[in-house]
N, CA and C of each residue as an Amber inpcrd file, in Angstrom:
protein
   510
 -96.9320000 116.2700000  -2.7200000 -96.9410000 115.3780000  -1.5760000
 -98.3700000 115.1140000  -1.1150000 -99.1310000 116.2830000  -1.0050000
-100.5050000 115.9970000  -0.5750000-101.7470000 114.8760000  -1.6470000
-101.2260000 115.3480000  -2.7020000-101.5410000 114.3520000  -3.7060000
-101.5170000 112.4560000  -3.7420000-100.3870000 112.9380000  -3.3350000
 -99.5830000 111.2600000  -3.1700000-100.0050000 110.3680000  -1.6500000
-100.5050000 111.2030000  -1.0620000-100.8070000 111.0190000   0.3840000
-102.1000000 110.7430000   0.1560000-103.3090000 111.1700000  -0.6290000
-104.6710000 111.4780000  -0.8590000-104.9300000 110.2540000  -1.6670000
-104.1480000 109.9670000  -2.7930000-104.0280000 109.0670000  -3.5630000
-104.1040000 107.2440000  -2.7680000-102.7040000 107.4790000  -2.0970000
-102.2240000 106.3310000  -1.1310000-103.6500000 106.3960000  -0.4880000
-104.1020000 107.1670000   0.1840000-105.4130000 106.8280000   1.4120000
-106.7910000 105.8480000   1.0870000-106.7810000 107.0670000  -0.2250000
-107.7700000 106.2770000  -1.7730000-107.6300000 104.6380000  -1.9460000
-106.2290000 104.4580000  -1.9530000-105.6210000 102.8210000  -2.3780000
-106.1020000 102.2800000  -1.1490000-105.8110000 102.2920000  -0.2200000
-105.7760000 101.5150000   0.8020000-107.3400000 101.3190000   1.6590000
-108.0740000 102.4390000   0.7440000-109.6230000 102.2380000   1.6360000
-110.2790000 101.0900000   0.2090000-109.8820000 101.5600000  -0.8810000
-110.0520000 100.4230000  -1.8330000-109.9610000  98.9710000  -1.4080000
-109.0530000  98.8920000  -0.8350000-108.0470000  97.3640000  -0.8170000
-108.3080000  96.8270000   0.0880000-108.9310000  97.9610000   1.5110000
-109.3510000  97.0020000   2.4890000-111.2460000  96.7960000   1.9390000
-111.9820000  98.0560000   1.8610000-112.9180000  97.3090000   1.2350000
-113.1730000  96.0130000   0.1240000-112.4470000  95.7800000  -0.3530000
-112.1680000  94.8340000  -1.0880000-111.5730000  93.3790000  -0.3190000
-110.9460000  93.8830000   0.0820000-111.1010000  92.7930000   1.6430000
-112.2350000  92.2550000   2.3590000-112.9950000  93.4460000   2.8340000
-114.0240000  93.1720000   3.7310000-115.3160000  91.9850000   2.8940000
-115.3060000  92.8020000   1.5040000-116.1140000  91.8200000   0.3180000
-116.0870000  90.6850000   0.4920000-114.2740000  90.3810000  -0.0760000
-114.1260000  89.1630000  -0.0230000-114.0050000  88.1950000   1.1240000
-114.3540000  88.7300000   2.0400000-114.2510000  87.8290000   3.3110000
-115.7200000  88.0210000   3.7410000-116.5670000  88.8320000   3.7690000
-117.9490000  88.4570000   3.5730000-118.6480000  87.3490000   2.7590000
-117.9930000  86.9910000   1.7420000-118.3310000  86.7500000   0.4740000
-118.3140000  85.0720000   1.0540000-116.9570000  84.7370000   1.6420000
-117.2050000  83.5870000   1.6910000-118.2860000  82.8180000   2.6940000
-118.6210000  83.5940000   3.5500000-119.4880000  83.1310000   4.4920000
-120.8630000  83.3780000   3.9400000-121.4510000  84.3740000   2.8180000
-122.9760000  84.2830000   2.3550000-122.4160000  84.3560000   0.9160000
-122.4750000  83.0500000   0.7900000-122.1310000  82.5230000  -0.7220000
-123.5190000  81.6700000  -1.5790000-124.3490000  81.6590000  -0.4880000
-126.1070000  81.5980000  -0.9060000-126.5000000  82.6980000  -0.0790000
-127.5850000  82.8710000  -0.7160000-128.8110000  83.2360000  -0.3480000
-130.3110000  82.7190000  -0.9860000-130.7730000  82.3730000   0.6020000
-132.2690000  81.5230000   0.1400000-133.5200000  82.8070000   0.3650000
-134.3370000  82.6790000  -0.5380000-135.6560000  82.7610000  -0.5380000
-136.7760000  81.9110000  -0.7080000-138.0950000  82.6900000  -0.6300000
-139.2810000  81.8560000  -0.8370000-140.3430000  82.4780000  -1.9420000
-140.4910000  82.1260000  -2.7360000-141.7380000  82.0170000  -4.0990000
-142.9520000  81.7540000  -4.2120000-143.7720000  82.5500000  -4.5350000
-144.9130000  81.4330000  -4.9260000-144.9150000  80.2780000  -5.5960000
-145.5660000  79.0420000  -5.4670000-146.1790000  78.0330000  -6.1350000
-146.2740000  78.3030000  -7.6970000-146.0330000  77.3390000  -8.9130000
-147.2000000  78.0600000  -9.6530000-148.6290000  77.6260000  -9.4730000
-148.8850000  76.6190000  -8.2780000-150.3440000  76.1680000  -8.7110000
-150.7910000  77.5160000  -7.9090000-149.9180000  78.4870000  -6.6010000
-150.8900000  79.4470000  -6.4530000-151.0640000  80.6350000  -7.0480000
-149.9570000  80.3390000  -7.6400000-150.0450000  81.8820000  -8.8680000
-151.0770000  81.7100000  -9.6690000-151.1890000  80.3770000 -10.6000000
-152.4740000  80.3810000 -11.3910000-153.8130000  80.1680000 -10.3280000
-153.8990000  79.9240000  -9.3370000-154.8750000  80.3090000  -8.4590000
-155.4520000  81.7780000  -8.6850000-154.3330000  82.7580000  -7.8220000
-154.5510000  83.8230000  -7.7600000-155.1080000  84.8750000  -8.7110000
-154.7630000  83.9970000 -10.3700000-154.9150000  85.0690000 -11.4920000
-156.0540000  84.3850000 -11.7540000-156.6770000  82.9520000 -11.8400000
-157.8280000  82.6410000 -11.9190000-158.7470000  83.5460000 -11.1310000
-158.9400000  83.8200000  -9.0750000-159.6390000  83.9820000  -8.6580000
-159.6460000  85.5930000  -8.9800000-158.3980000  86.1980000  -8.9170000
-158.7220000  87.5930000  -9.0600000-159.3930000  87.9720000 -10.6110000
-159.5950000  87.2140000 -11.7040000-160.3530000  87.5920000 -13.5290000
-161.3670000  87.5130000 -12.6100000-161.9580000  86.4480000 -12.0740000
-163.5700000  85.4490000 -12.0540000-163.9020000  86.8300000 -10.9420000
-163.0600000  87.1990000 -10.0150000-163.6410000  88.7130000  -8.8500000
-163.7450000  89.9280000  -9.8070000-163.3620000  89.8250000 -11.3160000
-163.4580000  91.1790000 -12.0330000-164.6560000  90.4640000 -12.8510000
-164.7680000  89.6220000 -13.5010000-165.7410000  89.3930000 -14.1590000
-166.9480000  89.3460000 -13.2560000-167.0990000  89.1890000 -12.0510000
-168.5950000  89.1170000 -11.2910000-169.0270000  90.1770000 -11.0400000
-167.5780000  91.3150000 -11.0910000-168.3210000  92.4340000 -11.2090000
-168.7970000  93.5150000 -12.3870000-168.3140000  92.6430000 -13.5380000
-168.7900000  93.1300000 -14.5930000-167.2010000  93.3370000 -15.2640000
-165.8790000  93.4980000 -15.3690000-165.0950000  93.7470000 -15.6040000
-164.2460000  92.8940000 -16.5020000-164.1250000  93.1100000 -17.6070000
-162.8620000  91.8700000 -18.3140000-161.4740000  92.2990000 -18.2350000
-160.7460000  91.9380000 -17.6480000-159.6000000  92.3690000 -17.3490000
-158.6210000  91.0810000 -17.2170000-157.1580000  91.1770000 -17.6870000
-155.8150000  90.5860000 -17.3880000-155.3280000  90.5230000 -16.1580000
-154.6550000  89.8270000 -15.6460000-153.8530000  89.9540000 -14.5120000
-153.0040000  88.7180000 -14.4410000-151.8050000  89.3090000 -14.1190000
-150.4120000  88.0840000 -14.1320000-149.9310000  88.3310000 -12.6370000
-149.2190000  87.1880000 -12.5970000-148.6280000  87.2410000 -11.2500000
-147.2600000  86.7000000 -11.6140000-146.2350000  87.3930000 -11.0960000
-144.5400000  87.0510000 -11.1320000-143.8950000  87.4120000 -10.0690000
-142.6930000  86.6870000  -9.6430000-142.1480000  86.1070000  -9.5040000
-140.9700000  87.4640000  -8.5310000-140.3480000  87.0390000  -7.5470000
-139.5380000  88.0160000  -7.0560000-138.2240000  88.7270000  -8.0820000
-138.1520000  88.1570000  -9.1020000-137.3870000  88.6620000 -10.4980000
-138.1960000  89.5930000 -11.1140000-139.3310000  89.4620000 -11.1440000
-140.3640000  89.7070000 -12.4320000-140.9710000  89.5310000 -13.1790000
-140.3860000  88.0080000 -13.2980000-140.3720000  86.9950000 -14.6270000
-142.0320000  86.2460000 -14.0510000-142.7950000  86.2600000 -15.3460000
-144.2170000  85.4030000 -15.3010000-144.2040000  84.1440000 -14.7330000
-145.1690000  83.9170000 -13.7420000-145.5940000  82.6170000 -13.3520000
-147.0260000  82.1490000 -13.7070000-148.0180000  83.2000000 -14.0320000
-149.4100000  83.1110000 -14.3330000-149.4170000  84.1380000 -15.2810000
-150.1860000  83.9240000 -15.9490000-151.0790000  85.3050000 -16.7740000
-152.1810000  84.7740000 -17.3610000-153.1930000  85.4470000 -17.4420000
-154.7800000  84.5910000 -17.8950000-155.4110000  86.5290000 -18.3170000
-156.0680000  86.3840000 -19.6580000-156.8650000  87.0570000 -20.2460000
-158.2550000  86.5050000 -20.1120000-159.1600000  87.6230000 -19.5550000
-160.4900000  86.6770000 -19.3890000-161.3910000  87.0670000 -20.9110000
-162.3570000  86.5560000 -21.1900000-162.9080000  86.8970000 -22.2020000
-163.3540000  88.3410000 -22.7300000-163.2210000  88.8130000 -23.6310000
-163.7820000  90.3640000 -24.3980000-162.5770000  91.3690000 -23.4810000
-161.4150000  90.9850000 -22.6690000-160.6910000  91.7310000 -22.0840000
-159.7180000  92.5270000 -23.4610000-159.1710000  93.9830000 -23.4440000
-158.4670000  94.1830000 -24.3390000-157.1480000  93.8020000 -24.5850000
-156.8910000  93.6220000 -25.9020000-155.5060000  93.0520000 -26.1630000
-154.1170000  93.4520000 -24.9840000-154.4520000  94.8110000 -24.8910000
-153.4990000  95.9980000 -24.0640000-153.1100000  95.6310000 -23.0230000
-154.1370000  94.6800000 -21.9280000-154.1810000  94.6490000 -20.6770000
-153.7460000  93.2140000 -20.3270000-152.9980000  92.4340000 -21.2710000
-152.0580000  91.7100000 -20.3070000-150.9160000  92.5600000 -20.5590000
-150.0990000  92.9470000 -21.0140000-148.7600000  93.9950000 -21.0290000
-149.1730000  94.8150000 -19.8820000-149.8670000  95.5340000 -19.6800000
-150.3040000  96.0600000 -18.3540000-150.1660000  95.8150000 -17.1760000
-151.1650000  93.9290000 -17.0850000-151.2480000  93.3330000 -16.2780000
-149.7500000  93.1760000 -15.8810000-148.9010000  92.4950000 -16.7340000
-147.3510000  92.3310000 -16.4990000-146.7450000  93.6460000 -15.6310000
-146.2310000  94.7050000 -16.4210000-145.8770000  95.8760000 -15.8660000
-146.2180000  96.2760000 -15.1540000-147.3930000  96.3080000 -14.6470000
-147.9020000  96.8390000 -12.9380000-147.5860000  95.6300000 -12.3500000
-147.2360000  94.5240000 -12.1770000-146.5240000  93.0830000 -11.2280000
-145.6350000  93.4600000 -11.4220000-144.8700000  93.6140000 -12.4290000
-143.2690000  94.1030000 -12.5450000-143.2040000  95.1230000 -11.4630000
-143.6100000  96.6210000 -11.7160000-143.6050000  97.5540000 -11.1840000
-143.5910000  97.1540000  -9.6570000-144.5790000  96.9270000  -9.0810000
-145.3590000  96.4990000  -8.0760000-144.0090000  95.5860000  -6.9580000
-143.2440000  94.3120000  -7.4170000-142.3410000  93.6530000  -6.9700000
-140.8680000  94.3030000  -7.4340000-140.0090000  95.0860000  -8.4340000
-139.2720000  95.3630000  -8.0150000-138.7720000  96.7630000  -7.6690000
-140.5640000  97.6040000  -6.9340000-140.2580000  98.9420000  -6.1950000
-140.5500000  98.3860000  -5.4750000-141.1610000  96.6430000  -5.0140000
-141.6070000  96.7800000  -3.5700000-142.4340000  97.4280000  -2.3800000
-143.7820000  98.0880000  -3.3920000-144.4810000  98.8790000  -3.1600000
-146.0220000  98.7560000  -4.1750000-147.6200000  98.6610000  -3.6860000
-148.2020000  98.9660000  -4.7920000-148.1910000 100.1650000  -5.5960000
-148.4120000  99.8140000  -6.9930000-148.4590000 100.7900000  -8.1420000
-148.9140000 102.1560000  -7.6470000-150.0510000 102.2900000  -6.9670000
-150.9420000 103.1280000  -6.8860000-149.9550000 104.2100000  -5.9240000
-149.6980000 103.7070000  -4.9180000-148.7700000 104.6580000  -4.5760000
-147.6010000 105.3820000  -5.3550000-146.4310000 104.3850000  -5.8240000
-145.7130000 105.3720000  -7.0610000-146.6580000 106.1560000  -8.0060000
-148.0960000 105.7760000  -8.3590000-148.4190000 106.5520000  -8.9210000
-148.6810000 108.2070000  -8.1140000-149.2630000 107.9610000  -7.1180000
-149.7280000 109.2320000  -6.2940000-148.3150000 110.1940000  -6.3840000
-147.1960000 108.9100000  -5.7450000-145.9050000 110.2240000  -5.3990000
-145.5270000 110.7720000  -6.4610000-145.4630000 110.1690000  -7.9120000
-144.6360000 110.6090000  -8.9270000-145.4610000 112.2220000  -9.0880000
-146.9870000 111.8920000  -9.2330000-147.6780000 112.9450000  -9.5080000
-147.7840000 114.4270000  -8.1040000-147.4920000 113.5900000  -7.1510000
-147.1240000 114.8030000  -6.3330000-145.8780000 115.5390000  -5.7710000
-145.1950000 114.6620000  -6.7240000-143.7980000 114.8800000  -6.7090000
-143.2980000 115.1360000  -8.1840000-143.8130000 115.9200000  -8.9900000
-143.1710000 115.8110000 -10.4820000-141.6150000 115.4920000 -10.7630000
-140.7010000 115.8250000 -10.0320000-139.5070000 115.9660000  -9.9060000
-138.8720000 113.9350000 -10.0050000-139.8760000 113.4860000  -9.7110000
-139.9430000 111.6350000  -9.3560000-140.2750000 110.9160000 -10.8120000
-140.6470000 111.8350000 -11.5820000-141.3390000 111.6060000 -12.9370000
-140.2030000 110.9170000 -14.0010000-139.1820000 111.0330000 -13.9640000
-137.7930000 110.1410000 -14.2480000-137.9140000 108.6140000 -13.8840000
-138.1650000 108.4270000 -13.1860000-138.3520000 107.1640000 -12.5500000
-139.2040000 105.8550000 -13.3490000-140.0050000 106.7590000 -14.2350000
-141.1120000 105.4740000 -15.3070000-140.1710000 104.9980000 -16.2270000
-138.9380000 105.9770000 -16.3810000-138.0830000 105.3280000 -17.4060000
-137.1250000 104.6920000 -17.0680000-136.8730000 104.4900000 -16.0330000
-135.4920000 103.6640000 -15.2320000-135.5850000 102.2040000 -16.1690000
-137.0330000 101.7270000 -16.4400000-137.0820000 100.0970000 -16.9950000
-138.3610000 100.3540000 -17.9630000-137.8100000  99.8110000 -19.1410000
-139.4480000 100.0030000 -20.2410000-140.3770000  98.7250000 -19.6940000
-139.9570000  97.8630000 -18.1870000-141.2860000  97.2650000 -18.1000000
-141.8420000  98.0570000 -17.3490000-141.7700000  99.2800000 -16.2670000
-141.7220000  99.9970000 -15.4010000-143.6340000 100.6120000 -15.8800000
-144.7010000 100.3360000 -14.9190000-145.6100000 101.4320000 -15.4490000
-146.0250000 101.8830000 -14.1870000-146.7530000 103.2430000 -14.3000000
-147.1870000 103.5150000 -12.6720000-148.3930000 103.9940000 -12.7130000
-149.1030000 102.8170000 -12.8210000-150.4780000 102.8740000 -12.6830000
-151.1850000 101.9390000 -11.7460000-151.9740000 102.6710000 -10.8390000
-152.8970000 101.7240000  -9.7960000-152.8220000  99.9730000 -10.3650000
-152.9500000  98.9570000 -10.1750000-153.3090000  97.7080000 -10.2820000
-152.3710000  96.5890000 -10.2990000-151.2330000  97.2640000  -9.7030000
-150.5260000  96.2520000  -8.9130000-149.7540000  96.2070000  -7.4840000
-149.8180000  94.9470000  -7.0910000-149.8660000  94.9220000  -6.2540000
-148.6950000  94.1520000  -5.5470000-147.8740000  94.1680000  -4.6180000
-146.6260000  93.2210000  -3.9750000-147.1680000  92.3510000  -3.2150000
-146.7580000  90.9530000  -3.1040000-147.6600000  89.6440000  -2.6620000
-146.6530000  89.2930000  -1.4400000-146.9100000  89.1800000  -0.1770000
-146.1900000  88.9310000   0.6790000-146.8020000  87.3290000   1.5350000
-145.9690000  87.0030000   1.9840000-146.7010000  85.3720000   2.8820000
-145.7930000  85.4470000   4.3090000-146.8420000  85.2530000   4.8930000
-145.8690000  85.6600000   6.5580000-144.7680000  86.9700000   6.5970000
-145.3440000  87.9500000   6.1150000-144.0720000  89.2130000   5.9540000
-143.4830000  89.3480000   5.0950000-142.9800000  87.9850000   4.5650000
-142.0580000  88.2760000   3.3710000-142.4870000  87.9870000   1.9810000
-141.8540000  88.7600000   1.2080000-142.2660000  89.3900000   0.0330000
-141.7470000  88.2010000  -0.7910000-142.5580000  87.6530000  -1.7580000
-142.6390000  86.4040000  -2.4080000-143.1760000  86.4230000  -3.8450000
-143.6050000  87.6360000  -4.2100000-143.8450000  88.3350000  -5.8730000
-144.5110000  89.3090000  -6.0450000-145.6170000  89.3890000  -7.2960000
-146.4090000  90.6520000  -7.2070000-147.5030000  89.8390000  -8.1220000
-148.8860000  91.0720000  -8.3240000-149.6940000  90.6330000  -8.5100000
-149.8120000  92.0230000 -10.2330000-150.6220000  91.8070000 -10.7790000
-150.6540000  92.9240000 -11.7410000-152.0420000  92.7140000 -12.4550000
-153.1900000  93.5790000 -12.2750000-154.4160000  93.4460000 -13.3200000
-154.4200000  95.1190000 -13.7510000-154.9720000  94.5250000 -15.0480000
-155.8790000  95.9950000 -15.7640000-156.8880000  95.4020000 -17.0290000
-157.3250000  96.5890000 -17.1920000-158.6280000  96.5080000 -17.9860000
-160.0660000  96.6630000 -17.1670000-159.9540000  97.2670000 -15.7620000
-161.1750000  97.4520000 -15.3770000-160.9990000  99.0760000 -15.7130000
-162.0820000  99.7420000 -15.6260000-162.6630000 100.6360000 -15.5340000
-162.0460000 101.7890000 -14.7040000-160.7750000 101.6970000 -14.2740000
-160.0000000 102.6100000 -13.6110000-159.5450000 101.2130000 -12.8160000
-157.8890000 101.8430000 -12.3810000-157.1540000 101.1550000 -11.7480000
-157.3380000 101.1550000  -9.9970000-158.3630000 101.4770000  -9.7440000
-158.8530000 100.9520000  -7.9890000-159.5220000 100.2110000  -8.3340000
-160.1130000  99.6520000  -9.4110000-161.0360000  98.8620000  -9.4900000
-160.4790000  97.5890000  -9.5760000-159.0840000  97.7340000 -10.5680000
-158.1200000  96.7500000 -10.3230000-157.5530000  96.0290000  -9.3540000
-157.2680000  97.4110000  -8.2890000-156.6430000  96.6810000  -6.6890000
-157.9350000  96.1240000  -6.1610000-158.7940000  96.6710000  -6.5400000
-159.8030000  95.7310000  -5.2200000-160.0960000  94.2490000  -5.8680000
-160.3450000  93.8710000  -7.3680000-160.2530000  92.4890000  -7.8900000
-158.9900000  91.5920000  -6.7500000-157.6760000  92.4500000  -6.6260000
-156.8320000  91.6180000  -6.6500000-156.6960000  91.6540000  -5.2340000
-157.0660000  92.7890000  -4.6680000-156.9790000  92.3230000  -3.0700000
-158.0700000  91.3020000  -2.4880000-159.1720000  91.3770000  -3.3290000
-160.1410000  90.2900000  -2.8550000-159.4730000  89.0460000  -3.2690000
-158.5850000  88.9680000  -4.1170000-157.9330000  87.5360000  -4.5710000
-157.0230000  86.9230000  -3.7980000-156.2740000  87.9870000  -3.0290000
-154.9240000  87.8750000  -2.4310000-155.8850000  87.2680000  -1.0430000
-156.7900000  88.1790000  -0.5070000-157.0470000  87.7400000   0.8420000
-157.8610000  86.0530000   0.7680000-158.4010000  86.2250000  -0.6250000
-158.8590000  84.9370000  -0.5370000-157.9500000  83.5240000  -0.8250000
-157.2750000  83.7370000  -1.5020000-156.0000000  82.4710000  -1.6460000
-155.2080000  82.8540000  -0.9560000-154.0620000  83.8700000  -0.5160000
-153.4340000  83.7950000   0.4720000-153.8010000  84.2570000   2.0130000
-154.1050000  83.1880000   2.5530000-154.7190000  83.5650000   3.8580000
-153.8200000  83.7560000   4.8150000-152.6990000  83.5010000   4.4950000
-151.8960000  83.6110000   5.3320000-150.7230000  85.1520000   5.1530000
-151.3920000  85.8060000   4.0330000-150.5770000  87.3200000   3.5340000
-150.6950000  88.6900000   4.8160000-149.9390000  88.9080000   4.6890000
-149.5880000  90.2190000   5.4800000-148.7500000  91.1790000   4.9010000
């Protein structure tokens, strides 16, 4: 009897959640967001190479998309083959933890137990040089460079890029 009672309770929290879904469902049957441009994505990956190259640095950097998916990517000259895949995966990383790289990098390492987590997605990397791109608050893609000389060297290319084309980022 207790079975059958436990069972029945089971059914019926099913059936009304399943309810609640479908009657949610019909009232947010969109949902809108907002994107970057691509003319400012290829902005951004232009100004943030030309802020690594002035400082001596050849480095990749892509910018994508609240999916993940590429909107820019630019290799600057003598940069290594390696560092657009990089560039990608730290933007990947970067937009769908919703967080810069550099931090998952810190916690994983001070958290070994978090170290599972690089494998959740083989685009997944957790290394300093990317970055989440926000416009008025909201989060609108990510940014991703490497090939400098250590990955702070990366965030600062791209934060000098971000503050300079998006002036309006927070």
């Amino acid at each position: 009897m207790k079975m059958t009672s436990t069972l029945i309770v089971a059914t019926s929290l099913i059936l009304t959640s399943g309810s609640v879904l479908a009657a949610n469902s019909k009232t947010d049957q969109v949902v809108s967001y907002s994107q970057l441009s691509s003319a400012t994505a290829f902005e951004l990956a232009n100004v943030t190479v030309g802020q690594c190259a002035k400082d001596g640095y050849n480095v990749s950097t892509t910018v994508v998309d609240l999916s993940g998916r590429v909107l820019a990517q630019l290799r600057y000259d003598n940069a290594g083959p390696h560092t657009l895949d990089s560039s990608r995966k730290k933007a990947f990383t970067a937009v769908s933890m919703k967080q810069p790289t550099a931090n998952l990098m810190k916690t994983v390492s001070e958290k070994p137990i978090l170290a599972p987590l690089k494998d959740m997605d083989d685009n997944l990397l957790f290394l300093a040089g990317g970055i989440p791109l926000k416009v008025n608050n909201q989060l609108v893609g990510a940014i991703g460079v490497g090939g400098a000389p250590g990955g702070h060297l990366d965030v600062i290319c791209a934060e000098s890029a971000i503050k300079t084309v998006l002036k309006t980022a927070s």
